[in-house]
HTML snippet that shows the backbone in 3Dmol.js (N, CA, C, O; Angstrom):
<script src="https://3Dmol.org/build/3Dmol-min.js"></script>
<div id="view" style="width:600px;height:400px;position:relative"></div>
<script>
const pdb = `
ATOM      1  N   UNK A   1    -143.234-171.037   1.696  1.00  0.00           N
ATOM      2  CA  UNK A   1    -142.164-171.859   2.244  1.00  0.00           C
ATOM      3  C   UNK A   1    -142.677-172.850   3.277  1.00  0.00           C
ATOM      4  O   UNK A   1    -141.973-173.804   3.609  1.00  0.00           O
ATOM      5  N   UNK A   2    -143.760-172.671   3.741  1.00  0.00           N
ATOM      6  CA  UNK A   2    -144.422-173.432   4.969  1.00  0.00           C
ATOM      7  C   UNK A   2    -144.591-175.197   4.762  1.00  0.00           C
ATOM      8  O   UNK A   2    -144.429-176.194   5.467  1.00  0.00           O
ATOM      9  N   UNK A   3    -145.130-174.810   2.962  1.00  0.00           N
ATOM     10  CA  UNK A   3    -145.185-176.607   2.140  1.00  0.00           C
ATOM     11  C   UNK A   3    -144.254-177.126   2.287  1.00  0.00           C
ATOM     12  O   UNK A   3    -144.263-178.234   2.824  1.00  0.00           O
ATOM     13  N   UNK A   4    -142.536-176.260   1.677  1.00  0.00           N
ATOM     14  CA  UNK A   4    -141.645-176.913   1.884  1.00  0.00           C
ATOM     15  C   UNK A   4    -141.342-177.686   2.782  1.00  0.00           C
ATOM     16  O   UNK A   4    -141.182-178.906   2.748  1.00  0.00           O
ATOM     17  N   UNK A   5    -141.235-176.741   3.863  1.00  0.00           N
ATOM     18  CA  UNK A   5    -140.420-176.772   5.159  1.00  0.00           C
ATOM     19  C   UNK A   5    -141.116-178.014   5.632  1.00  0.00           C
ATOM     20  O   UNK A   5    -140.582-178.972   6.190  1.00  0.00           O
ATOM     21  N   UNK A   6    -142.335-177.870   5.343  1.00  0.00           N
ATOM     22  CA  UNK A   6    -143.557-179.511   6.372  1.00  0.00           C
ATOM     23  C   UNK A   6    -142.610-180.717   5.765  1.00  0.00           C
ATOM     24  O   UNK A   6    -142.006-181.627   6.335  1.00  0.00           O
ATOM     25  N   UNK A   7    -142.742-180.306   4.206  1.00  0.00           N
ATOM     26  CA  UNK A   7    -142.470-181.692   3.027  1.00  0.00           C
ATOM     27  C   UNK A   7    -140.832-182.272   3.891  1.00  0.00           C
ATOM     28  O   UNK A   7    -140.648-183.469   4.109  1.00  0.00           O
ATOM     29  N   UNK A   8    -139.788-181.191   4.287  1.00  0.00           N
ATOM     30  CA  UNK A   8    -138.627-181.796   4.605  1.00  0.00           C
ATOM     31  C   UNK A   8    -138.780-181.787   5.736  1.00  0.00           C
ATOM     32  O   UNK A   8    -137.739-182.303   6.145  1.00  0.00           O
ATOM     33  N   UNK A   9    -139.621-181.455   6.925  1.00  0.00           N
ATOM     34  CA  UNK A   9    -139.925-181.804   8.134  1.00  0.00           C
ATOM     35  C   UNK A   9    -140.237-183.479   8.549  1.00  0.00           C
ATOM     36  O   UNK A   9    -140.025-184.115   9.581  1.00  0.00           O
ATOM     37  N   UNK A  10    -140.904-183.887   7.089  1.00  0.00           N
ATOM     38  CA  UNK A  10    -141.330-185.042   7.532  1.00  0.00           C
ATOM     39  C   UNK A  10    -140.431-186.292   6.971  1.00  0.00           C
ATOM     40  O   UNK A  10    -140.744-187.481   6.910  1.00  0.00           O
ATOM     41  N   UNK A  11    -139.183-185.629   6.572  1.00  0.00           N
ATOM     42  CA  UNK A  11    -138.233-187.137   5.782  1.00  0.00           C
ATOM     43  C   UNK A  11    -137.141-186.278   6.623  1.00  0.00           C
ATOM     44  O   UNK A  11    -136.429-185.391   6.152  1.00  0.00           O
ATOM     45  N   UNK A  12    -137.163-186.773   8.096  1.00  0.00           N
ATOM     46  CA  UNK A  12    -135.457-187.066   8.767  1.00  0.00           C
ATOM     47  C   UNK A  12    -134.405-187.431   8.132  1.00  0.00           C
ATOM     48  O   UNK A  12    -133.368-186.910   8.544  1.00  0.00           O
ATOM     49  N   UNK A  13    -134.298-188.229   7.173  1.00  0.00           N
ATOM     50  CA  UNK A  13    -133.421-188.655   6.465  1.00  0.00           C
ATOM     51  C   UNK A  13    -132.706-187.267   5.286  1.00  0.00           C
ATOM     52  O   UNK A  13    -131.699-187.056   4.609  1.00  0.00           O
ATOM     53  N   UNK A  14    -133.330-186.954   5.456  1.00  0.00           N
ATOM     54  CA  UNK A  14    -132.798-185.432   5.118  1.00  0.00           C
ATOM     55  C   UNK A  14    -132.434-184.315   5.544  1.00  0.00           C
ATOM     56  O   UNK A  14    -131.539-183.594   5.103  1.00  0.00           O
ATOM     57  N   UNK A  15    -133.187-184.134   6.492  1.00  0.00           N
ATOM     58  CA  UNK A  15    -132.405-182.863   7.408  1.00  0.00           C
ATOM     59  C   UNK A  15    -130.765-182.284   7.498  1.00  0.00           C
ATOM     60  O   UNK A  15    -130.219-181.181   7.463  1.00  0.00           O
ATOM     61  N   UNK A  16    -130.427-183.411   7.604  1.00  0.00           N
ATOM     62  CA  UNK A  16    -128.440-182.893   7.695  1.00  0.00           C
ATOM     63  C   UNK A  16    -128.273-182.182   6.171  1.00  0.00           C
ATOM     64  O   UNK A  16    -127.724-181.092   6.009  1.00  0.00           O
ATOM     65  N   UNK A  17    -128.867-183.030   5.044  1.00  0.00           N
ATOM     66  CA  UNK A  17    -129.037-182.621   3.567  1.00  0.00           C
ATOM     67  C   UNK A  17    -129.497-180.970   3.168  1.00  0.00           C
ATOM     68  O   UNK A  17    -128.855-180.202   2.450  1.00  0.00           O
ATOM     69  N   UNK A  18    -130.628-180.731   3.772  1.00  0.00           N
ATOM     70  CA  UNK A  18    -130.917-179.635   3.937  1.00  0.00           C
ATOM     71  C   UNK A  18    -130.550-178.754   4.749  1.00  0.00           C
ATOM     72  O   UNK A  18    -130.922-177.637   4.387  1.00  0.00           O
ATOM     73  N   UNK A  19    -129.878-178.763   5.863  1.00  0.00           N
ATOM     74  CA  UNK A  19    -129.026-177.828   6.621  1.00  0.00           C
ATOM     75  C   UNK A  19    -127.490-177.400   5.653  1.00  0.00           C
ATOM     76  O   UNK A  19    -126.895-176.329   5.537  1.00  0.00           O
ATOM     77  N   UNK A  20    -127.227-178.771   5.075  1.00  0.00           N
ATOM     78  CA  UNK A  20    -126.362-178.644   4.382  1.00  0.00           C
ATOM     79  C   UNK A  20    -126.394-177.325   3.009  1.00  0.00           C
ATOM     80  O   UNK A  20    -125.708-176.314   2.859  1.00  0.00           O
ATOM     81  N   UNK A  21    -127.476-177.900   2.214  1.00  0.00           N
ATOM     82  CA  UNK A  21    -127.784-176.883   1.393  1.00  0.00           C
ATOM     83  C   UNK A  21    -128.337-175.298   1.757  1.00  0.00           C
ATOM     84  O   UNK A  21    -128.198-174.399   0.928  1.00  0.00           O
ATOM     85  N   UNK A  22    -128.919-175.081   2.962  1.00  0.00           N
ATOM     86  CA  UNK A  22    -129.142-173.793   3.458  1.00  0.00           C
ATOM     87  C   UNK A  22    -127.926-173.257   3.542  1.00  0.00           C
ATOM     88  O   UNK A  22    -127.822-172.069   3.237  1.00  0.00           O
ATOM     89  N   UNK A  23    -126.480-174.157   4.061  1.00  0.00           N
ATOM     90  CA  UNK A  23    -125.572-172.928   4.399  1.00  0.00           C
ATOM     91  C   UNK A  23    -125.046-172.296   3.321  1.00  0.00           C
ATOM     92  O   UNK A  23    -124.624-171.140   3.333  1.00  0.00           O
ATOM     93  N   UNK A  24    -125.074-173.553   1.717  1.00  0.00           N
ATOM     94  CA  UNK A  24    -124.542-173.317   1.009  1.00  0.00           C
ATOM     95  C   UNK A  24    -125.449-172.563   0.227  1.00  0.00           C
ATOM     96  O   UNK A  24    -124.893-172.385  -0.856  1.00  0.00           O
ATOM     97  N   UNK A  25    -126.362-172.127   0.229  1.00  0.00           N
ATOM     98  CA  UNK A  25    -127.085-171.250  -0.757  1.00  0.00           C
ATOM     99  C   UNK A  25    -126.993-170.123   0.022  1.00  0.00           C
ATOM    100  O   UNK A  25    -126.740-169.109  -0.628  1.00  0.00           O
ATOM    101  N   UNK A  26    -127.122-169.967   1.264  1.00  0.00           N
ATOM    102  CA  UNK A  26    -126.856-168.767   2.238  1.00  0.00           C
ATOM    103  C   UNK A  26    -126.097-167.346   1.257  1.00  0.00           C
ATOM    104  O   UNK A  26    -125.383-167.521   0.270  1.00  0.00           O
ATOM    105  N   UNK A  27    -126.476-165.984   1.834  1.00  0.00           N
ATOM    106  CA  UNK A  27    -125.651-165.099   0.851  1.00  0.00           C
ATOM    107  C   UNK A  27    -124.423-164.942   1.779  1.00  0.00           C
ATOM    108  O   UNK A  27    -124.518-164.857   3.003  1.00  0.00           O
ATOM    109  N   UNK A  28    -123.323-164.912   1.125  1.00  0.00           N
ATOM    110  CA  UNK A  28    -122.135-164.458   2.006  1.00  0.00           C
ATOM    111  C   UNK A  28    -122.276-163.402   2.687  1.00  0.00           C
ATOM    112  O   UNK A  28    -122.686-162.306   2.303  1.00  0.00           O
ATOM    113  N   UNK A  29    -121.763-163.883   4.224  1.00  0.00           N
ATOM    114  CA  UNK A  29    -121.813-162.641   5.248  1.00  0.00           C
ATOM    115  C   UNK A  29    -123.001-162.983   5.510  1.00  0.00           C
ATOM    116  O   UNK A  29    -123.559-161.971   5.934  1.00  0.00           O
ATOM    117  N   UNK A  30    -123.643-163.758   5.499  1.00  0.00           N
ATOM    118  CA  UNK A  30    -125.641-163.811   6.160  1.00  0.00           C
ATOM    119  C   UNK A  30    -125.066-163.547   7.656  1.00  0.00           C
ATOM    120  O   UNK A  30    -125.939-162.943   8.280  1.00  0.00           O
ATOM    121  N   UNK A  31    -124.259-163.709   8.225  1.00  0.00           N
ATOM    122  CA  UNK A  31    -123.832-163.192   9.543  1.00  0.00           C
ATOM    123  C   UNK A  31    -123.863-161.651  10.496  1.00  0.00           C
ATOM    124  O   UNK A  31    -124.117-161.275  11.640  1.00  0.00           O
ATOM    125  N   UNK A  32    -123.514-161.209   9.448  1.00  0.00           N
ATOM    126  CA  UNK A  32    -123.421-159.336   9.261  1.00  0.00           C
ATOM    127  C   UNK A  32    -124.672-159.392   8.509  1.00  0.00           C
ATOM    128  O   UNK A  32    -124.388-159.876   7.414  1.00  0.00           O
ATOM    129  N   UNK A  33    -125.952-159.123   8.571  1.00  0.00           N
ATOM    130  CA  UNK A  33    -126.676-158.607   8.423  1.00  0.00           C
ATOM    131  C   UNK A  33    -128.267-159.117   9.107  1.00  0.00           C
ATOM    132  O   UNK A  33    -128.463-160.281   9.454  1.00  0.00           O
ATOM    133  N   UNK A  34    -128.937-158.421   9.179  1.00  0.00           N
ATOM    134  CA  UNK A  34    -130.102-158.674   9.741  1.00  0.00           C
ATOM    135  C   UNK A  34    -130.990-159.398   8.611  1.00  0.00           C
ATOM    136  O   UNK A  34    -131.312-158.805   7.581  1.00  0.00           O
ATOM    137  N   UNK A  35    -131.391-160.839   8.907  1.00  0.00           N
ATOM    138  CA  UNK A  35    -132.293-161.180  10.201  1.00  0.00           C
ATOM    139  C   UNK A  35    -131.090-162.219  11.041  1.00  0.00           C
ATOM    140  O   UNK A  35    -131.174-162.785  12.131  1.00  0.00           O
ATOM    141  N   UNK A  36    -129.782-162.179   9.848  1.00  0.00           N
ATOM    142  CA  UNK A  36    -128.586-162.889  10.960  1.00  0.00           C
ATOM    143  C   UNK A  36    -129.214-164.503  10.849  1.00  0.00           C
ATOM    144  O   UNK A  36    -129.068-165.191  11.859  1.00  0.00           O
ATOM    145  N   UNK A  37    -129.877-165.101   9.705  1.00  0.00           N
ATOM    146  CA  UNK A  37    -130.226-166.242   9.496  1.00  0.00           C
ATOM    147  C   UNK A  37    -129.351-166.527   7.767  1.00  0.00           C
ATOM    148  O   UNK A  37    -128.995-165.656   6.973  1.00  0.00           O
ATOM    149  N   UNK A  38    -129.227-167.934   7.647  1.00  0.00           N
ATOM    150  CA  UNK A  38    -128.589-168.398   6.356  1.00  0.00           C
ATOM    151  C   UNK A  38    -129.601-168.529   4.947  1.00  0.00           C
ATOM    152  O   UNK A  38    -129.823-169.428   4.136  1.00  0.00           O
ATOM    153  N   UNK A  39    -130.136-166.944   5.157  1.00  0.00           N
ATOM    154  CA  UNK A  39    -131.314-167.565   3.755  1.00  0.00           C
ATOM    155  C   UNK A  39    -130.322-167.260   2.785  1.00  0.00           C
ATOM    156  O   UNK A  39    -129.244-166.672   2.864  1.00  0.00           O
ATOM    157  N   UNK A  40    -131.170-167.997   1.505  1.00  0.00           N
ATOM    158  CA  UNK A  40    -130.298-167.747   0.312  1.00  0.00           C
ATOM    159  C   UNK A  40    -130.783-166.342  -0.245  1.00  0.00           C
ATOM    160  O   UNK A  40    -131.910-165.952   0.061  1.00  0.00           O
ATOM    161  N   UNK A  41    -129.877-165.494  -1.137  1.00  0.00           N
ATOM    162  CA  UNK A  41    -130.330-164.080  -2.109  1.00  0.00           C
ATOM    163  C   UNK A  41    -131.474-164.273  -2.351  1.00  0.00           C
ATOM    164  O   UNK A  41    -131.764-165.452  -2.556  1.00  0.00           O
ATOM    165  N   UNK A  42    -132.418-163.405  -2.422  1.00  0.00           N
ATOM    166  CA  UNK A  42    -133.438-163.210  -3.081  1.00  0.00           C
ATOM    167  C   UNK A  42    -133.689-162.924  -4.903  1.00  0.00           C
ATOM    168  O   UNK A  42    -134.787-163.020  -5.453  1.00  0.00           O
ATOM    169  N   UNK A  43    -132.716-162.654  -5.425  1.00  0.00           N
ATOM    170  CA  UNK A  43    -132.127-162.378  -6.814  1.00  0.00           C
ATOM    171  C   UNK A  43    -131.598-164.260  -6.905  1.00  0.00           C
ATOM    172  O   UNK A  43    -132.248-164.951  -7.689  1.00  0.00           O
ATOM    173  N   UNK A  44    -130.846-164.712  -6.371  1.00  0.00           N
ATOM    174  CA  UNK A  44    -130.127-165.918  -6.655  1.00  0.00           C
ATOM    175  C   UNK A  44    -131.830-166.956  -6.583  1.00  0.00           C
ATOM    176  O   UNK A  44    -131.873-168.005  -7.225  1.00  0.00           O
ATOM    177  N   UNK A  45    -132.583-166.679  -6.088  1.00  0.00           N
ATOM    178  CA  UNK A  45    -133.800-167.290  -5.637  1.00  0.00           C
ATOM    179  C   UNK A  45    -134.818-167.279  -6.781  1.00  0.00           C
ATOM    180  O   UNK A  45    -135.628-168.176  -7.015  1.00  0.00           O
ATOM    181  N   UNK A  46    -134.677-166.243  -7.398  1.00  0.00           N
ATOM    182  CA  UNK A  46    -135.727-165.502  -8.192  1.00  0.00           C
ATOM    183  C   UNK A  46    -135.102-166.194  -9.293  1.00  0.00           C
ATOM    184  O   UNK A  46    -135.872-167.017  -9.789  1.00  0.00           O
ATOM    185  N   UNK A  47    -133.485-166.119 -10.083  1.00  0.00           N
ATOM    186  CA  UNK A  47    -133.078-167.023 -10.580  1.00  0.00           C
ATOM    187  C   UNK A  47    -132.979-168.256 -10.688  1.00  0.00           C
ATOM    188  O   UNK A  47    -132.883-168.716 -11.826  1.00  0.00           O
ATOM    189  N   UNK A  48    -132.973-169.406  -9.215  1.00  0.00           N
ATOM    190  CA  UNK A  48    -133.490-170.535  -9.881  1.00  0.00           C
ATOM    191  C   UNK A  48    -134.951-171.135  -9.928  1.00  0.00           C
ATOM    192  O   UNK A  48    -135.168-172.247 -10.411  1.00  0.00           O
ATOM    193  N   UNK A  49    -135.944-170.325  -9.394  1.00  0.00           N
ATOM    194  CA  UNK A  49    -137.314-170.172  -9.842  1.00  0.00           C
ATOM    195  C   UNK A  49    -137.469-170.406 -11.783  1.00  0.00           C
ATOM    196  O   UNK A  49    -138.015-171.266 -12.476  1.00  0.00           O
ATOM    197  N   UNK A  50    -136.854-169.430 -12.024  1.00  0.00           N
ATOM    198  CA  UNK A  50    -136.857-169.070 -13.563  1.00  0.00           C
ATOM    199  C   UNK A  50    -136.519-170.220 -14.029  1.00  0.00           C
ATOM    200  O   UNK A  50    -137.383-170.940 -14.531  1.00  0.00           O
ATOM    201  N   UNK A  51    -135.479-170.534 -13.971  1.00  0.00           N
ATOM    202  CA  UNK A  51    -134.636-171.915 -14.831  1.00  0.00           C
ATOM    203  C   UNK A  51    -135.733-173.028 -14.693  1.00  0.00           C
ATOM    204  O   UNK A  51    -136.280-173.668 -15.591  1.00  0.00           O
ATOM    205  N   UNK A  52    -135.912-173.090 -13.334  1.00  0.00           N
ATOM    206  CA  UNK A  52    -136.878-174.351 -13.247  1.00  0.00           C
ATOM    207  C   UNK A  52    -138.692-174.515 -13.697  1.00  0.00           C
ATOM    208  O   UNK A  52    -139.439-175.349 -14.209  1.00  0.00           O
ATOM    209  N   UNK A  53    -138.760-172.939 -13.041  1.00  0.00           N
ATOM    210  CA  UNK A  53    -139.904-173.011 -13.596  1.00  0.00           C
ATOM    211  C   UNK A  53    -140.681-171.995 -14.945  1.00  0.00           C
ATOM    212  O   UNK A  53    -141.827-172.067 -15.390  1.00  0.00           O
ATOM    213  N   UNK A  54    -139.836-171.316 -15.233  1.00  0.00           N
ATOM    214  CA  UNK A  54    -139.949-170.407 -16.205  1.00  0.00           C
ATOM    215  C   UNK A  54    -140.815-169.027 -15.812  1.00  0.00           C
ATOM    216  O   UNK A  54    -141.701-168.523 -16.501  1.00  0.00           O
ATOM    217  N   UNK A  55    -140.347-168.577 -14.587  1.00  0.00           N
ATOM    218  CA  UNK A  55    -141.157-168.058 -14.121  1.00  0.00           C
ATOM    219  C   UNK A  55    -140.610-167.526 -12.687  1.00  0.00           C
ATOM    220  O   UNK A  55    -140.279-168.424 -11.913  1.00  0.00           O
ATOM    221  N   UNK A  56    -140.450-166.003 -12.159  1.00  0.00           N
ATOM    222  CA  UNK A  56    -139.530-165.884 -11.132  1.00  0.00           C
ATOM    223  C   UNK A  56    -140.533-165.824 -10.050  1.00  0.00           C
ATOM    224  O   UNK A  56    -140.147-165.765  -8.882  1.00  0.00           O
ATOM    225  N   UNK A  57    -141.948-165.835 -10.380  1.00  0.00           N
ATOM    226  CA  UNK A  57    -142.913-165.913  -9.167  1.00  0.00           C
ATOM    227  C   UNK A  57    -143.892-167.070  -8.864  1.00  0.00           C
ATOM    228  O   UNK A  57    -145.038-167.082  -8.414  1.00  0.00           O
ATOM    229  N   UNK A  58    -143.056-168.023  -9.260  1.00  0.00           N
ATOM    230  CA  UNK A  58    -143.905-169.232  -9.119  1.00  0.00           C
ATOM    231  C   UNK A  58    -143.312-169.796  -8.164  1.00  0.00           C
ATOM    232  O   UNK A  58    -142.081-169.790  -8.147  1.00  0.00           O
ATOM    233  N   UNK A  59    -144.019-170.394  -7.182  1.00  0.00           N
ATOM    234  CA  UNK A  59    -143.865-171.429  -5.754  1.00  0.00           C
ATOM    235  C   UNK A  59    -142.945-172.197  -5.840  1.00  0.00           C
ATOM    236  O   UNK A  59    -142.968-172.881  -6.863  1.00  0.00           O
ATOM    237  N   UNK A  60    -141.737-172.445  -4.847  1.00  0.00           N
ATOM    238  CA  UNK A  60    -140.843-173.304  -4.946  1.00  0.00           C
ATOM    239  C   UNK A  60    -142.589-174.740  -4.528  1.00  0.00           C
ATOM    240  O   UNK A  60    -143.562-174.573  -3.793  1.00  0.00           O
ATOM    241  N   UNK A  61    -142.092-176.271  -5.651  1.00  0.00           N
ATOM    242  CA  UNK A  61    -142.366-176.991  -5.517  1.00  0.00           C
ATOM    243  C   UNK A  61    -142.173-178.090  -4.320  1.00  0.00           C
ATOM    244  O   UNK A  61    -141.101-178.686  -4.213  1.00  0.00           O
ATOM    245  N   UNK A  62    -143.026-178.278  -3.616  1.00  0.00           N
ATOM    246  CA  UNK A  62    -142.273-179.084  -2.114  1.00  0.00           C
ATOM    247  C   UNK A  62    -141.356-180.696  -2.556  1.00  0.00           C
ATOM    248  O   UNK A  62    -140.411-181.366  -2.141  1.00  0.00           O
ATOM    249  N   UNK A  63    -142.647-180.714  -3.940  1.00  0.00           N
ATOM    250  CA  UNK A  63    -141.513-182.597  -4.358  1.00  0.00           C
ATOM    251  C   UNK A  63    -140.603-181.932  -4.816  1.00  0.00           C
ATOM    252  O   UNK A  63    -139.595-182.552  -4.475  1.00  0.00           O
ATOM    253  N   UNK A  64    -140.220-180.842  -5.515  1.00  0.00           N
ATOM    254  CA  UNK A  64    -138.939-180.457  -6.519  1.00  0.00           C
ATOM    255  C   UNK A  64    -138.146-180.081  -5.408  1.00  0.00           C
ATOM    256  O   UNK A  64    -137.124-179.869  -6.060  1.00  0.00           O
ATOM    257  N   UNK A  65    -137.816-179.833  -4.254  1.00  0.00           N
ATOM    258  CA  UNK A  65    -136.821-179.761  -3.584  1.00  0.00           C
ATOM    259  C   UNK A  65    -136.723-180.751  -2.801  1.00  0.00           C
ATOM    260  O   UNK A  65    -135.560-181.119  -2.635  1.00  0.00           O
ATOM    261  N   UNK A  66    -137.909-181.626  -1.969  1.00  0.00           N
ATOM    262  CA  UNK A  66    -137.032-183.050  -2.027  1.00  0.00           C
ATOM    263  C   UNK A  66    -136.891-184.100  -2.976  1.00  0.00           C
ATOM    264  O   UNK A  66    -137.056-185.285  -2.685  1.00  0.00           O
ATOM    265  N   UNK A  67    -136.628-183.740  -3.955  1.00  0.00           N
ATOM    266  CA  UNK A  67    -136.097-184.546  -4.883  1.00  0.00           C
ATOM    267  C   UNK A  67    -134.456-184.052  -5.278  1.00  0.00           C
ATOM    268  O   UNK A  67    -133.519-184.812  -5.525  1.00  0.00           O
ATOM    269  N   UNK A  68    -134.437-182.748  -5.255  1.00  0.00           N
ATOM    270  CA  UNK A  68    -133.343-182.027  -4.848  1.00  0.00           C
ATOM    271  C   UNK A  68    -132.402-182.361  -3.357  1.00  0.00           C
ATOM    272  O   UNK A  68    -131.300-181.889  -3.078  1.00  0.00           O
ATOM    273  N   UNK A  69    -133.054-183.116  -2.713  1.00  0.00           N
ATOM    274  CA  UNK A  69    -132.355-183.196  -1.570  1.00  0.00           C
ATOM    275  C   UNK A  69    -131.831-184.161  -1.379  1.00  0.00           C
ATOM    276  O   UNK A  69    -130.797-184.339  -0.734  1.00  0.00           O
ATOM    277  N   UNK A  70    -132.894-185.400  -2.262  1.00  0.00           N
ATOM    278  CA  UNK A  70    -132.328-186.599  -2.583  1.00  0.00           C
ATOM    279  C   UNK A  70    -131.136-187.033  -3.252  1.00  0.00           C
ATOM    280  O   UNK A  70    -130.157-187.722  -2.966  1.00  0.00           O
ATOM    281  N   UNK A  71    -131.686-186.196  -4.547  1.00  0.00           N
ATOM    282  CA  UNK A  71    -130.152-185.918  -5.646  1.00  0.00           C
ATOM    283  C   UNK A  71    -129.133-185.696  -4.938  1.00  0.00           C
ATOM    284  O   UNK A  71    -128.132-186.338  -5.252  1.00  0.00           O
ATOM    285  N   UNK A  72    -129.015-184.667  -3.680  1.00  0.00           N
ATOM    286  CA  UNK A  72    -127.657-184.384  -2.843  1.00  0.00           C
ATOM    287  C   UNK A  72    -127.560-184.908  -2.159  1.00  0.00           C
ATOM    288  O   UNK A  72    -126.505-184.711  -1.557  1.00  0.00           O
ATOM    289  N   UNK A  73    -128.232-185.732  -1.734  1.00  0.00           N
ATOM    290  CA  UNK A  73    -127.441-187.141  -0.950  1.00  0.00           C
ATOM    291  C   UNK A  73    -127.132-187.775  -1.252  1.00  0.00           C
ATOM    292  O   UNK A  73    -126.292-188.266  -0.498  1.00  0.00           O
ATOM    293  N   UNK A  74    -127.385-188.713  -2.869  1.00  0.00           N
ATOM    294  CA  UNK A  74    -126.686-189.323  -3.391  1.00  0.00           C
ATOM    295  C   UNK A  74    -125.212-189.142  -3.846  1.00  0.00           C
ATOM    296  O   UNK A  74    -124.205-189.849  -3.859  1.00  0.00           O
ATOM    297  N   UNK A  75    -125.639-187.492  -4.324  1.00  0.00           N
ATOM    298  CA  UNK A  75    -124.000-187.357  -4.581  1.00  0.00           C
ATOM    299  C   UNK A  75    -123.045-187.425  -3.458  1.00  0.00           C
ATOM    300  O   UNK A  75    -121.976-188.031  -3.515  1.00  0.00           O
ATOM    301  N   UNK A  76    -123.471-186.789  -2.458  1.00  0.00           N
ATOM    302  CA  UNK A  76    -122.342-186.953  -1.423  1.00  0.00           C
ATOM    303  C   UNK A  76    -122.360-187.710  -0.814  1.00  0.00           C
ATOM    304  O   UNK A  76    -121.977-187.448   0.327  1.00  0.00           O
ATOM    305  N   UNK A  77    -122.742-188.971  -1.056  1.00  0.00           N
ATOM    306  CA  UNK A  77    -122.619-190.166  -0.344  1.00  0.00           C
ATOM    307  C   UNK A  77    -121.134-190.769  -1.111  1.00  0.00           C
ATOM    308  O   UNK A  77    -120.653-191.847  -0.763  1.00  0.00           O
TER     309      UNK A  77
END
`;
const viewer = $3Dmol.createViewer("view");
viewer.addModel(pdb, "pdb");
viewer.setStyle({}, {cartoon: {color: "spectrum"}});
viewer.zoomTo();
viewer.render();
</script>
């Protein structure tokens, strides 16, 4: 996650985008439970690994999620 996190560290223009999508991938109730942060399921994770990459243990891609982040800013613009 460290690639990611640099890759959207360094396009400001995204950040609100990606806060956005953390809450919404978040598991319900991430509140009530420990570590009490908005990660997404680990099963829901492992699932879109697969779809995308055919494969539930392969590296989230740092361009494939900001390109993902892009895509969601367009739409909600």
């Amino acid at each position: 996650m460290g690639r990611v996190t640099w890759a959207v560290a360094r396009r400001p223009d995204l950040w609100a985008h990606a806060l956005g999508a953390l809450f919404a991938f978040a598991r319900p109730g991430w509140w009530r439970r420990v570590p009490f942060l908005p990660v997404p399921d680990r099963d829901y994770m492992a699932f879109r690994r697969f779809t995308a990459y055919g494969s539930t243990d392969h590296p989230l891609d740092p361009s494939d999620v900001v390109a993902f982040l892009e895509w969601r800013r367009a739409v909600m613009s």
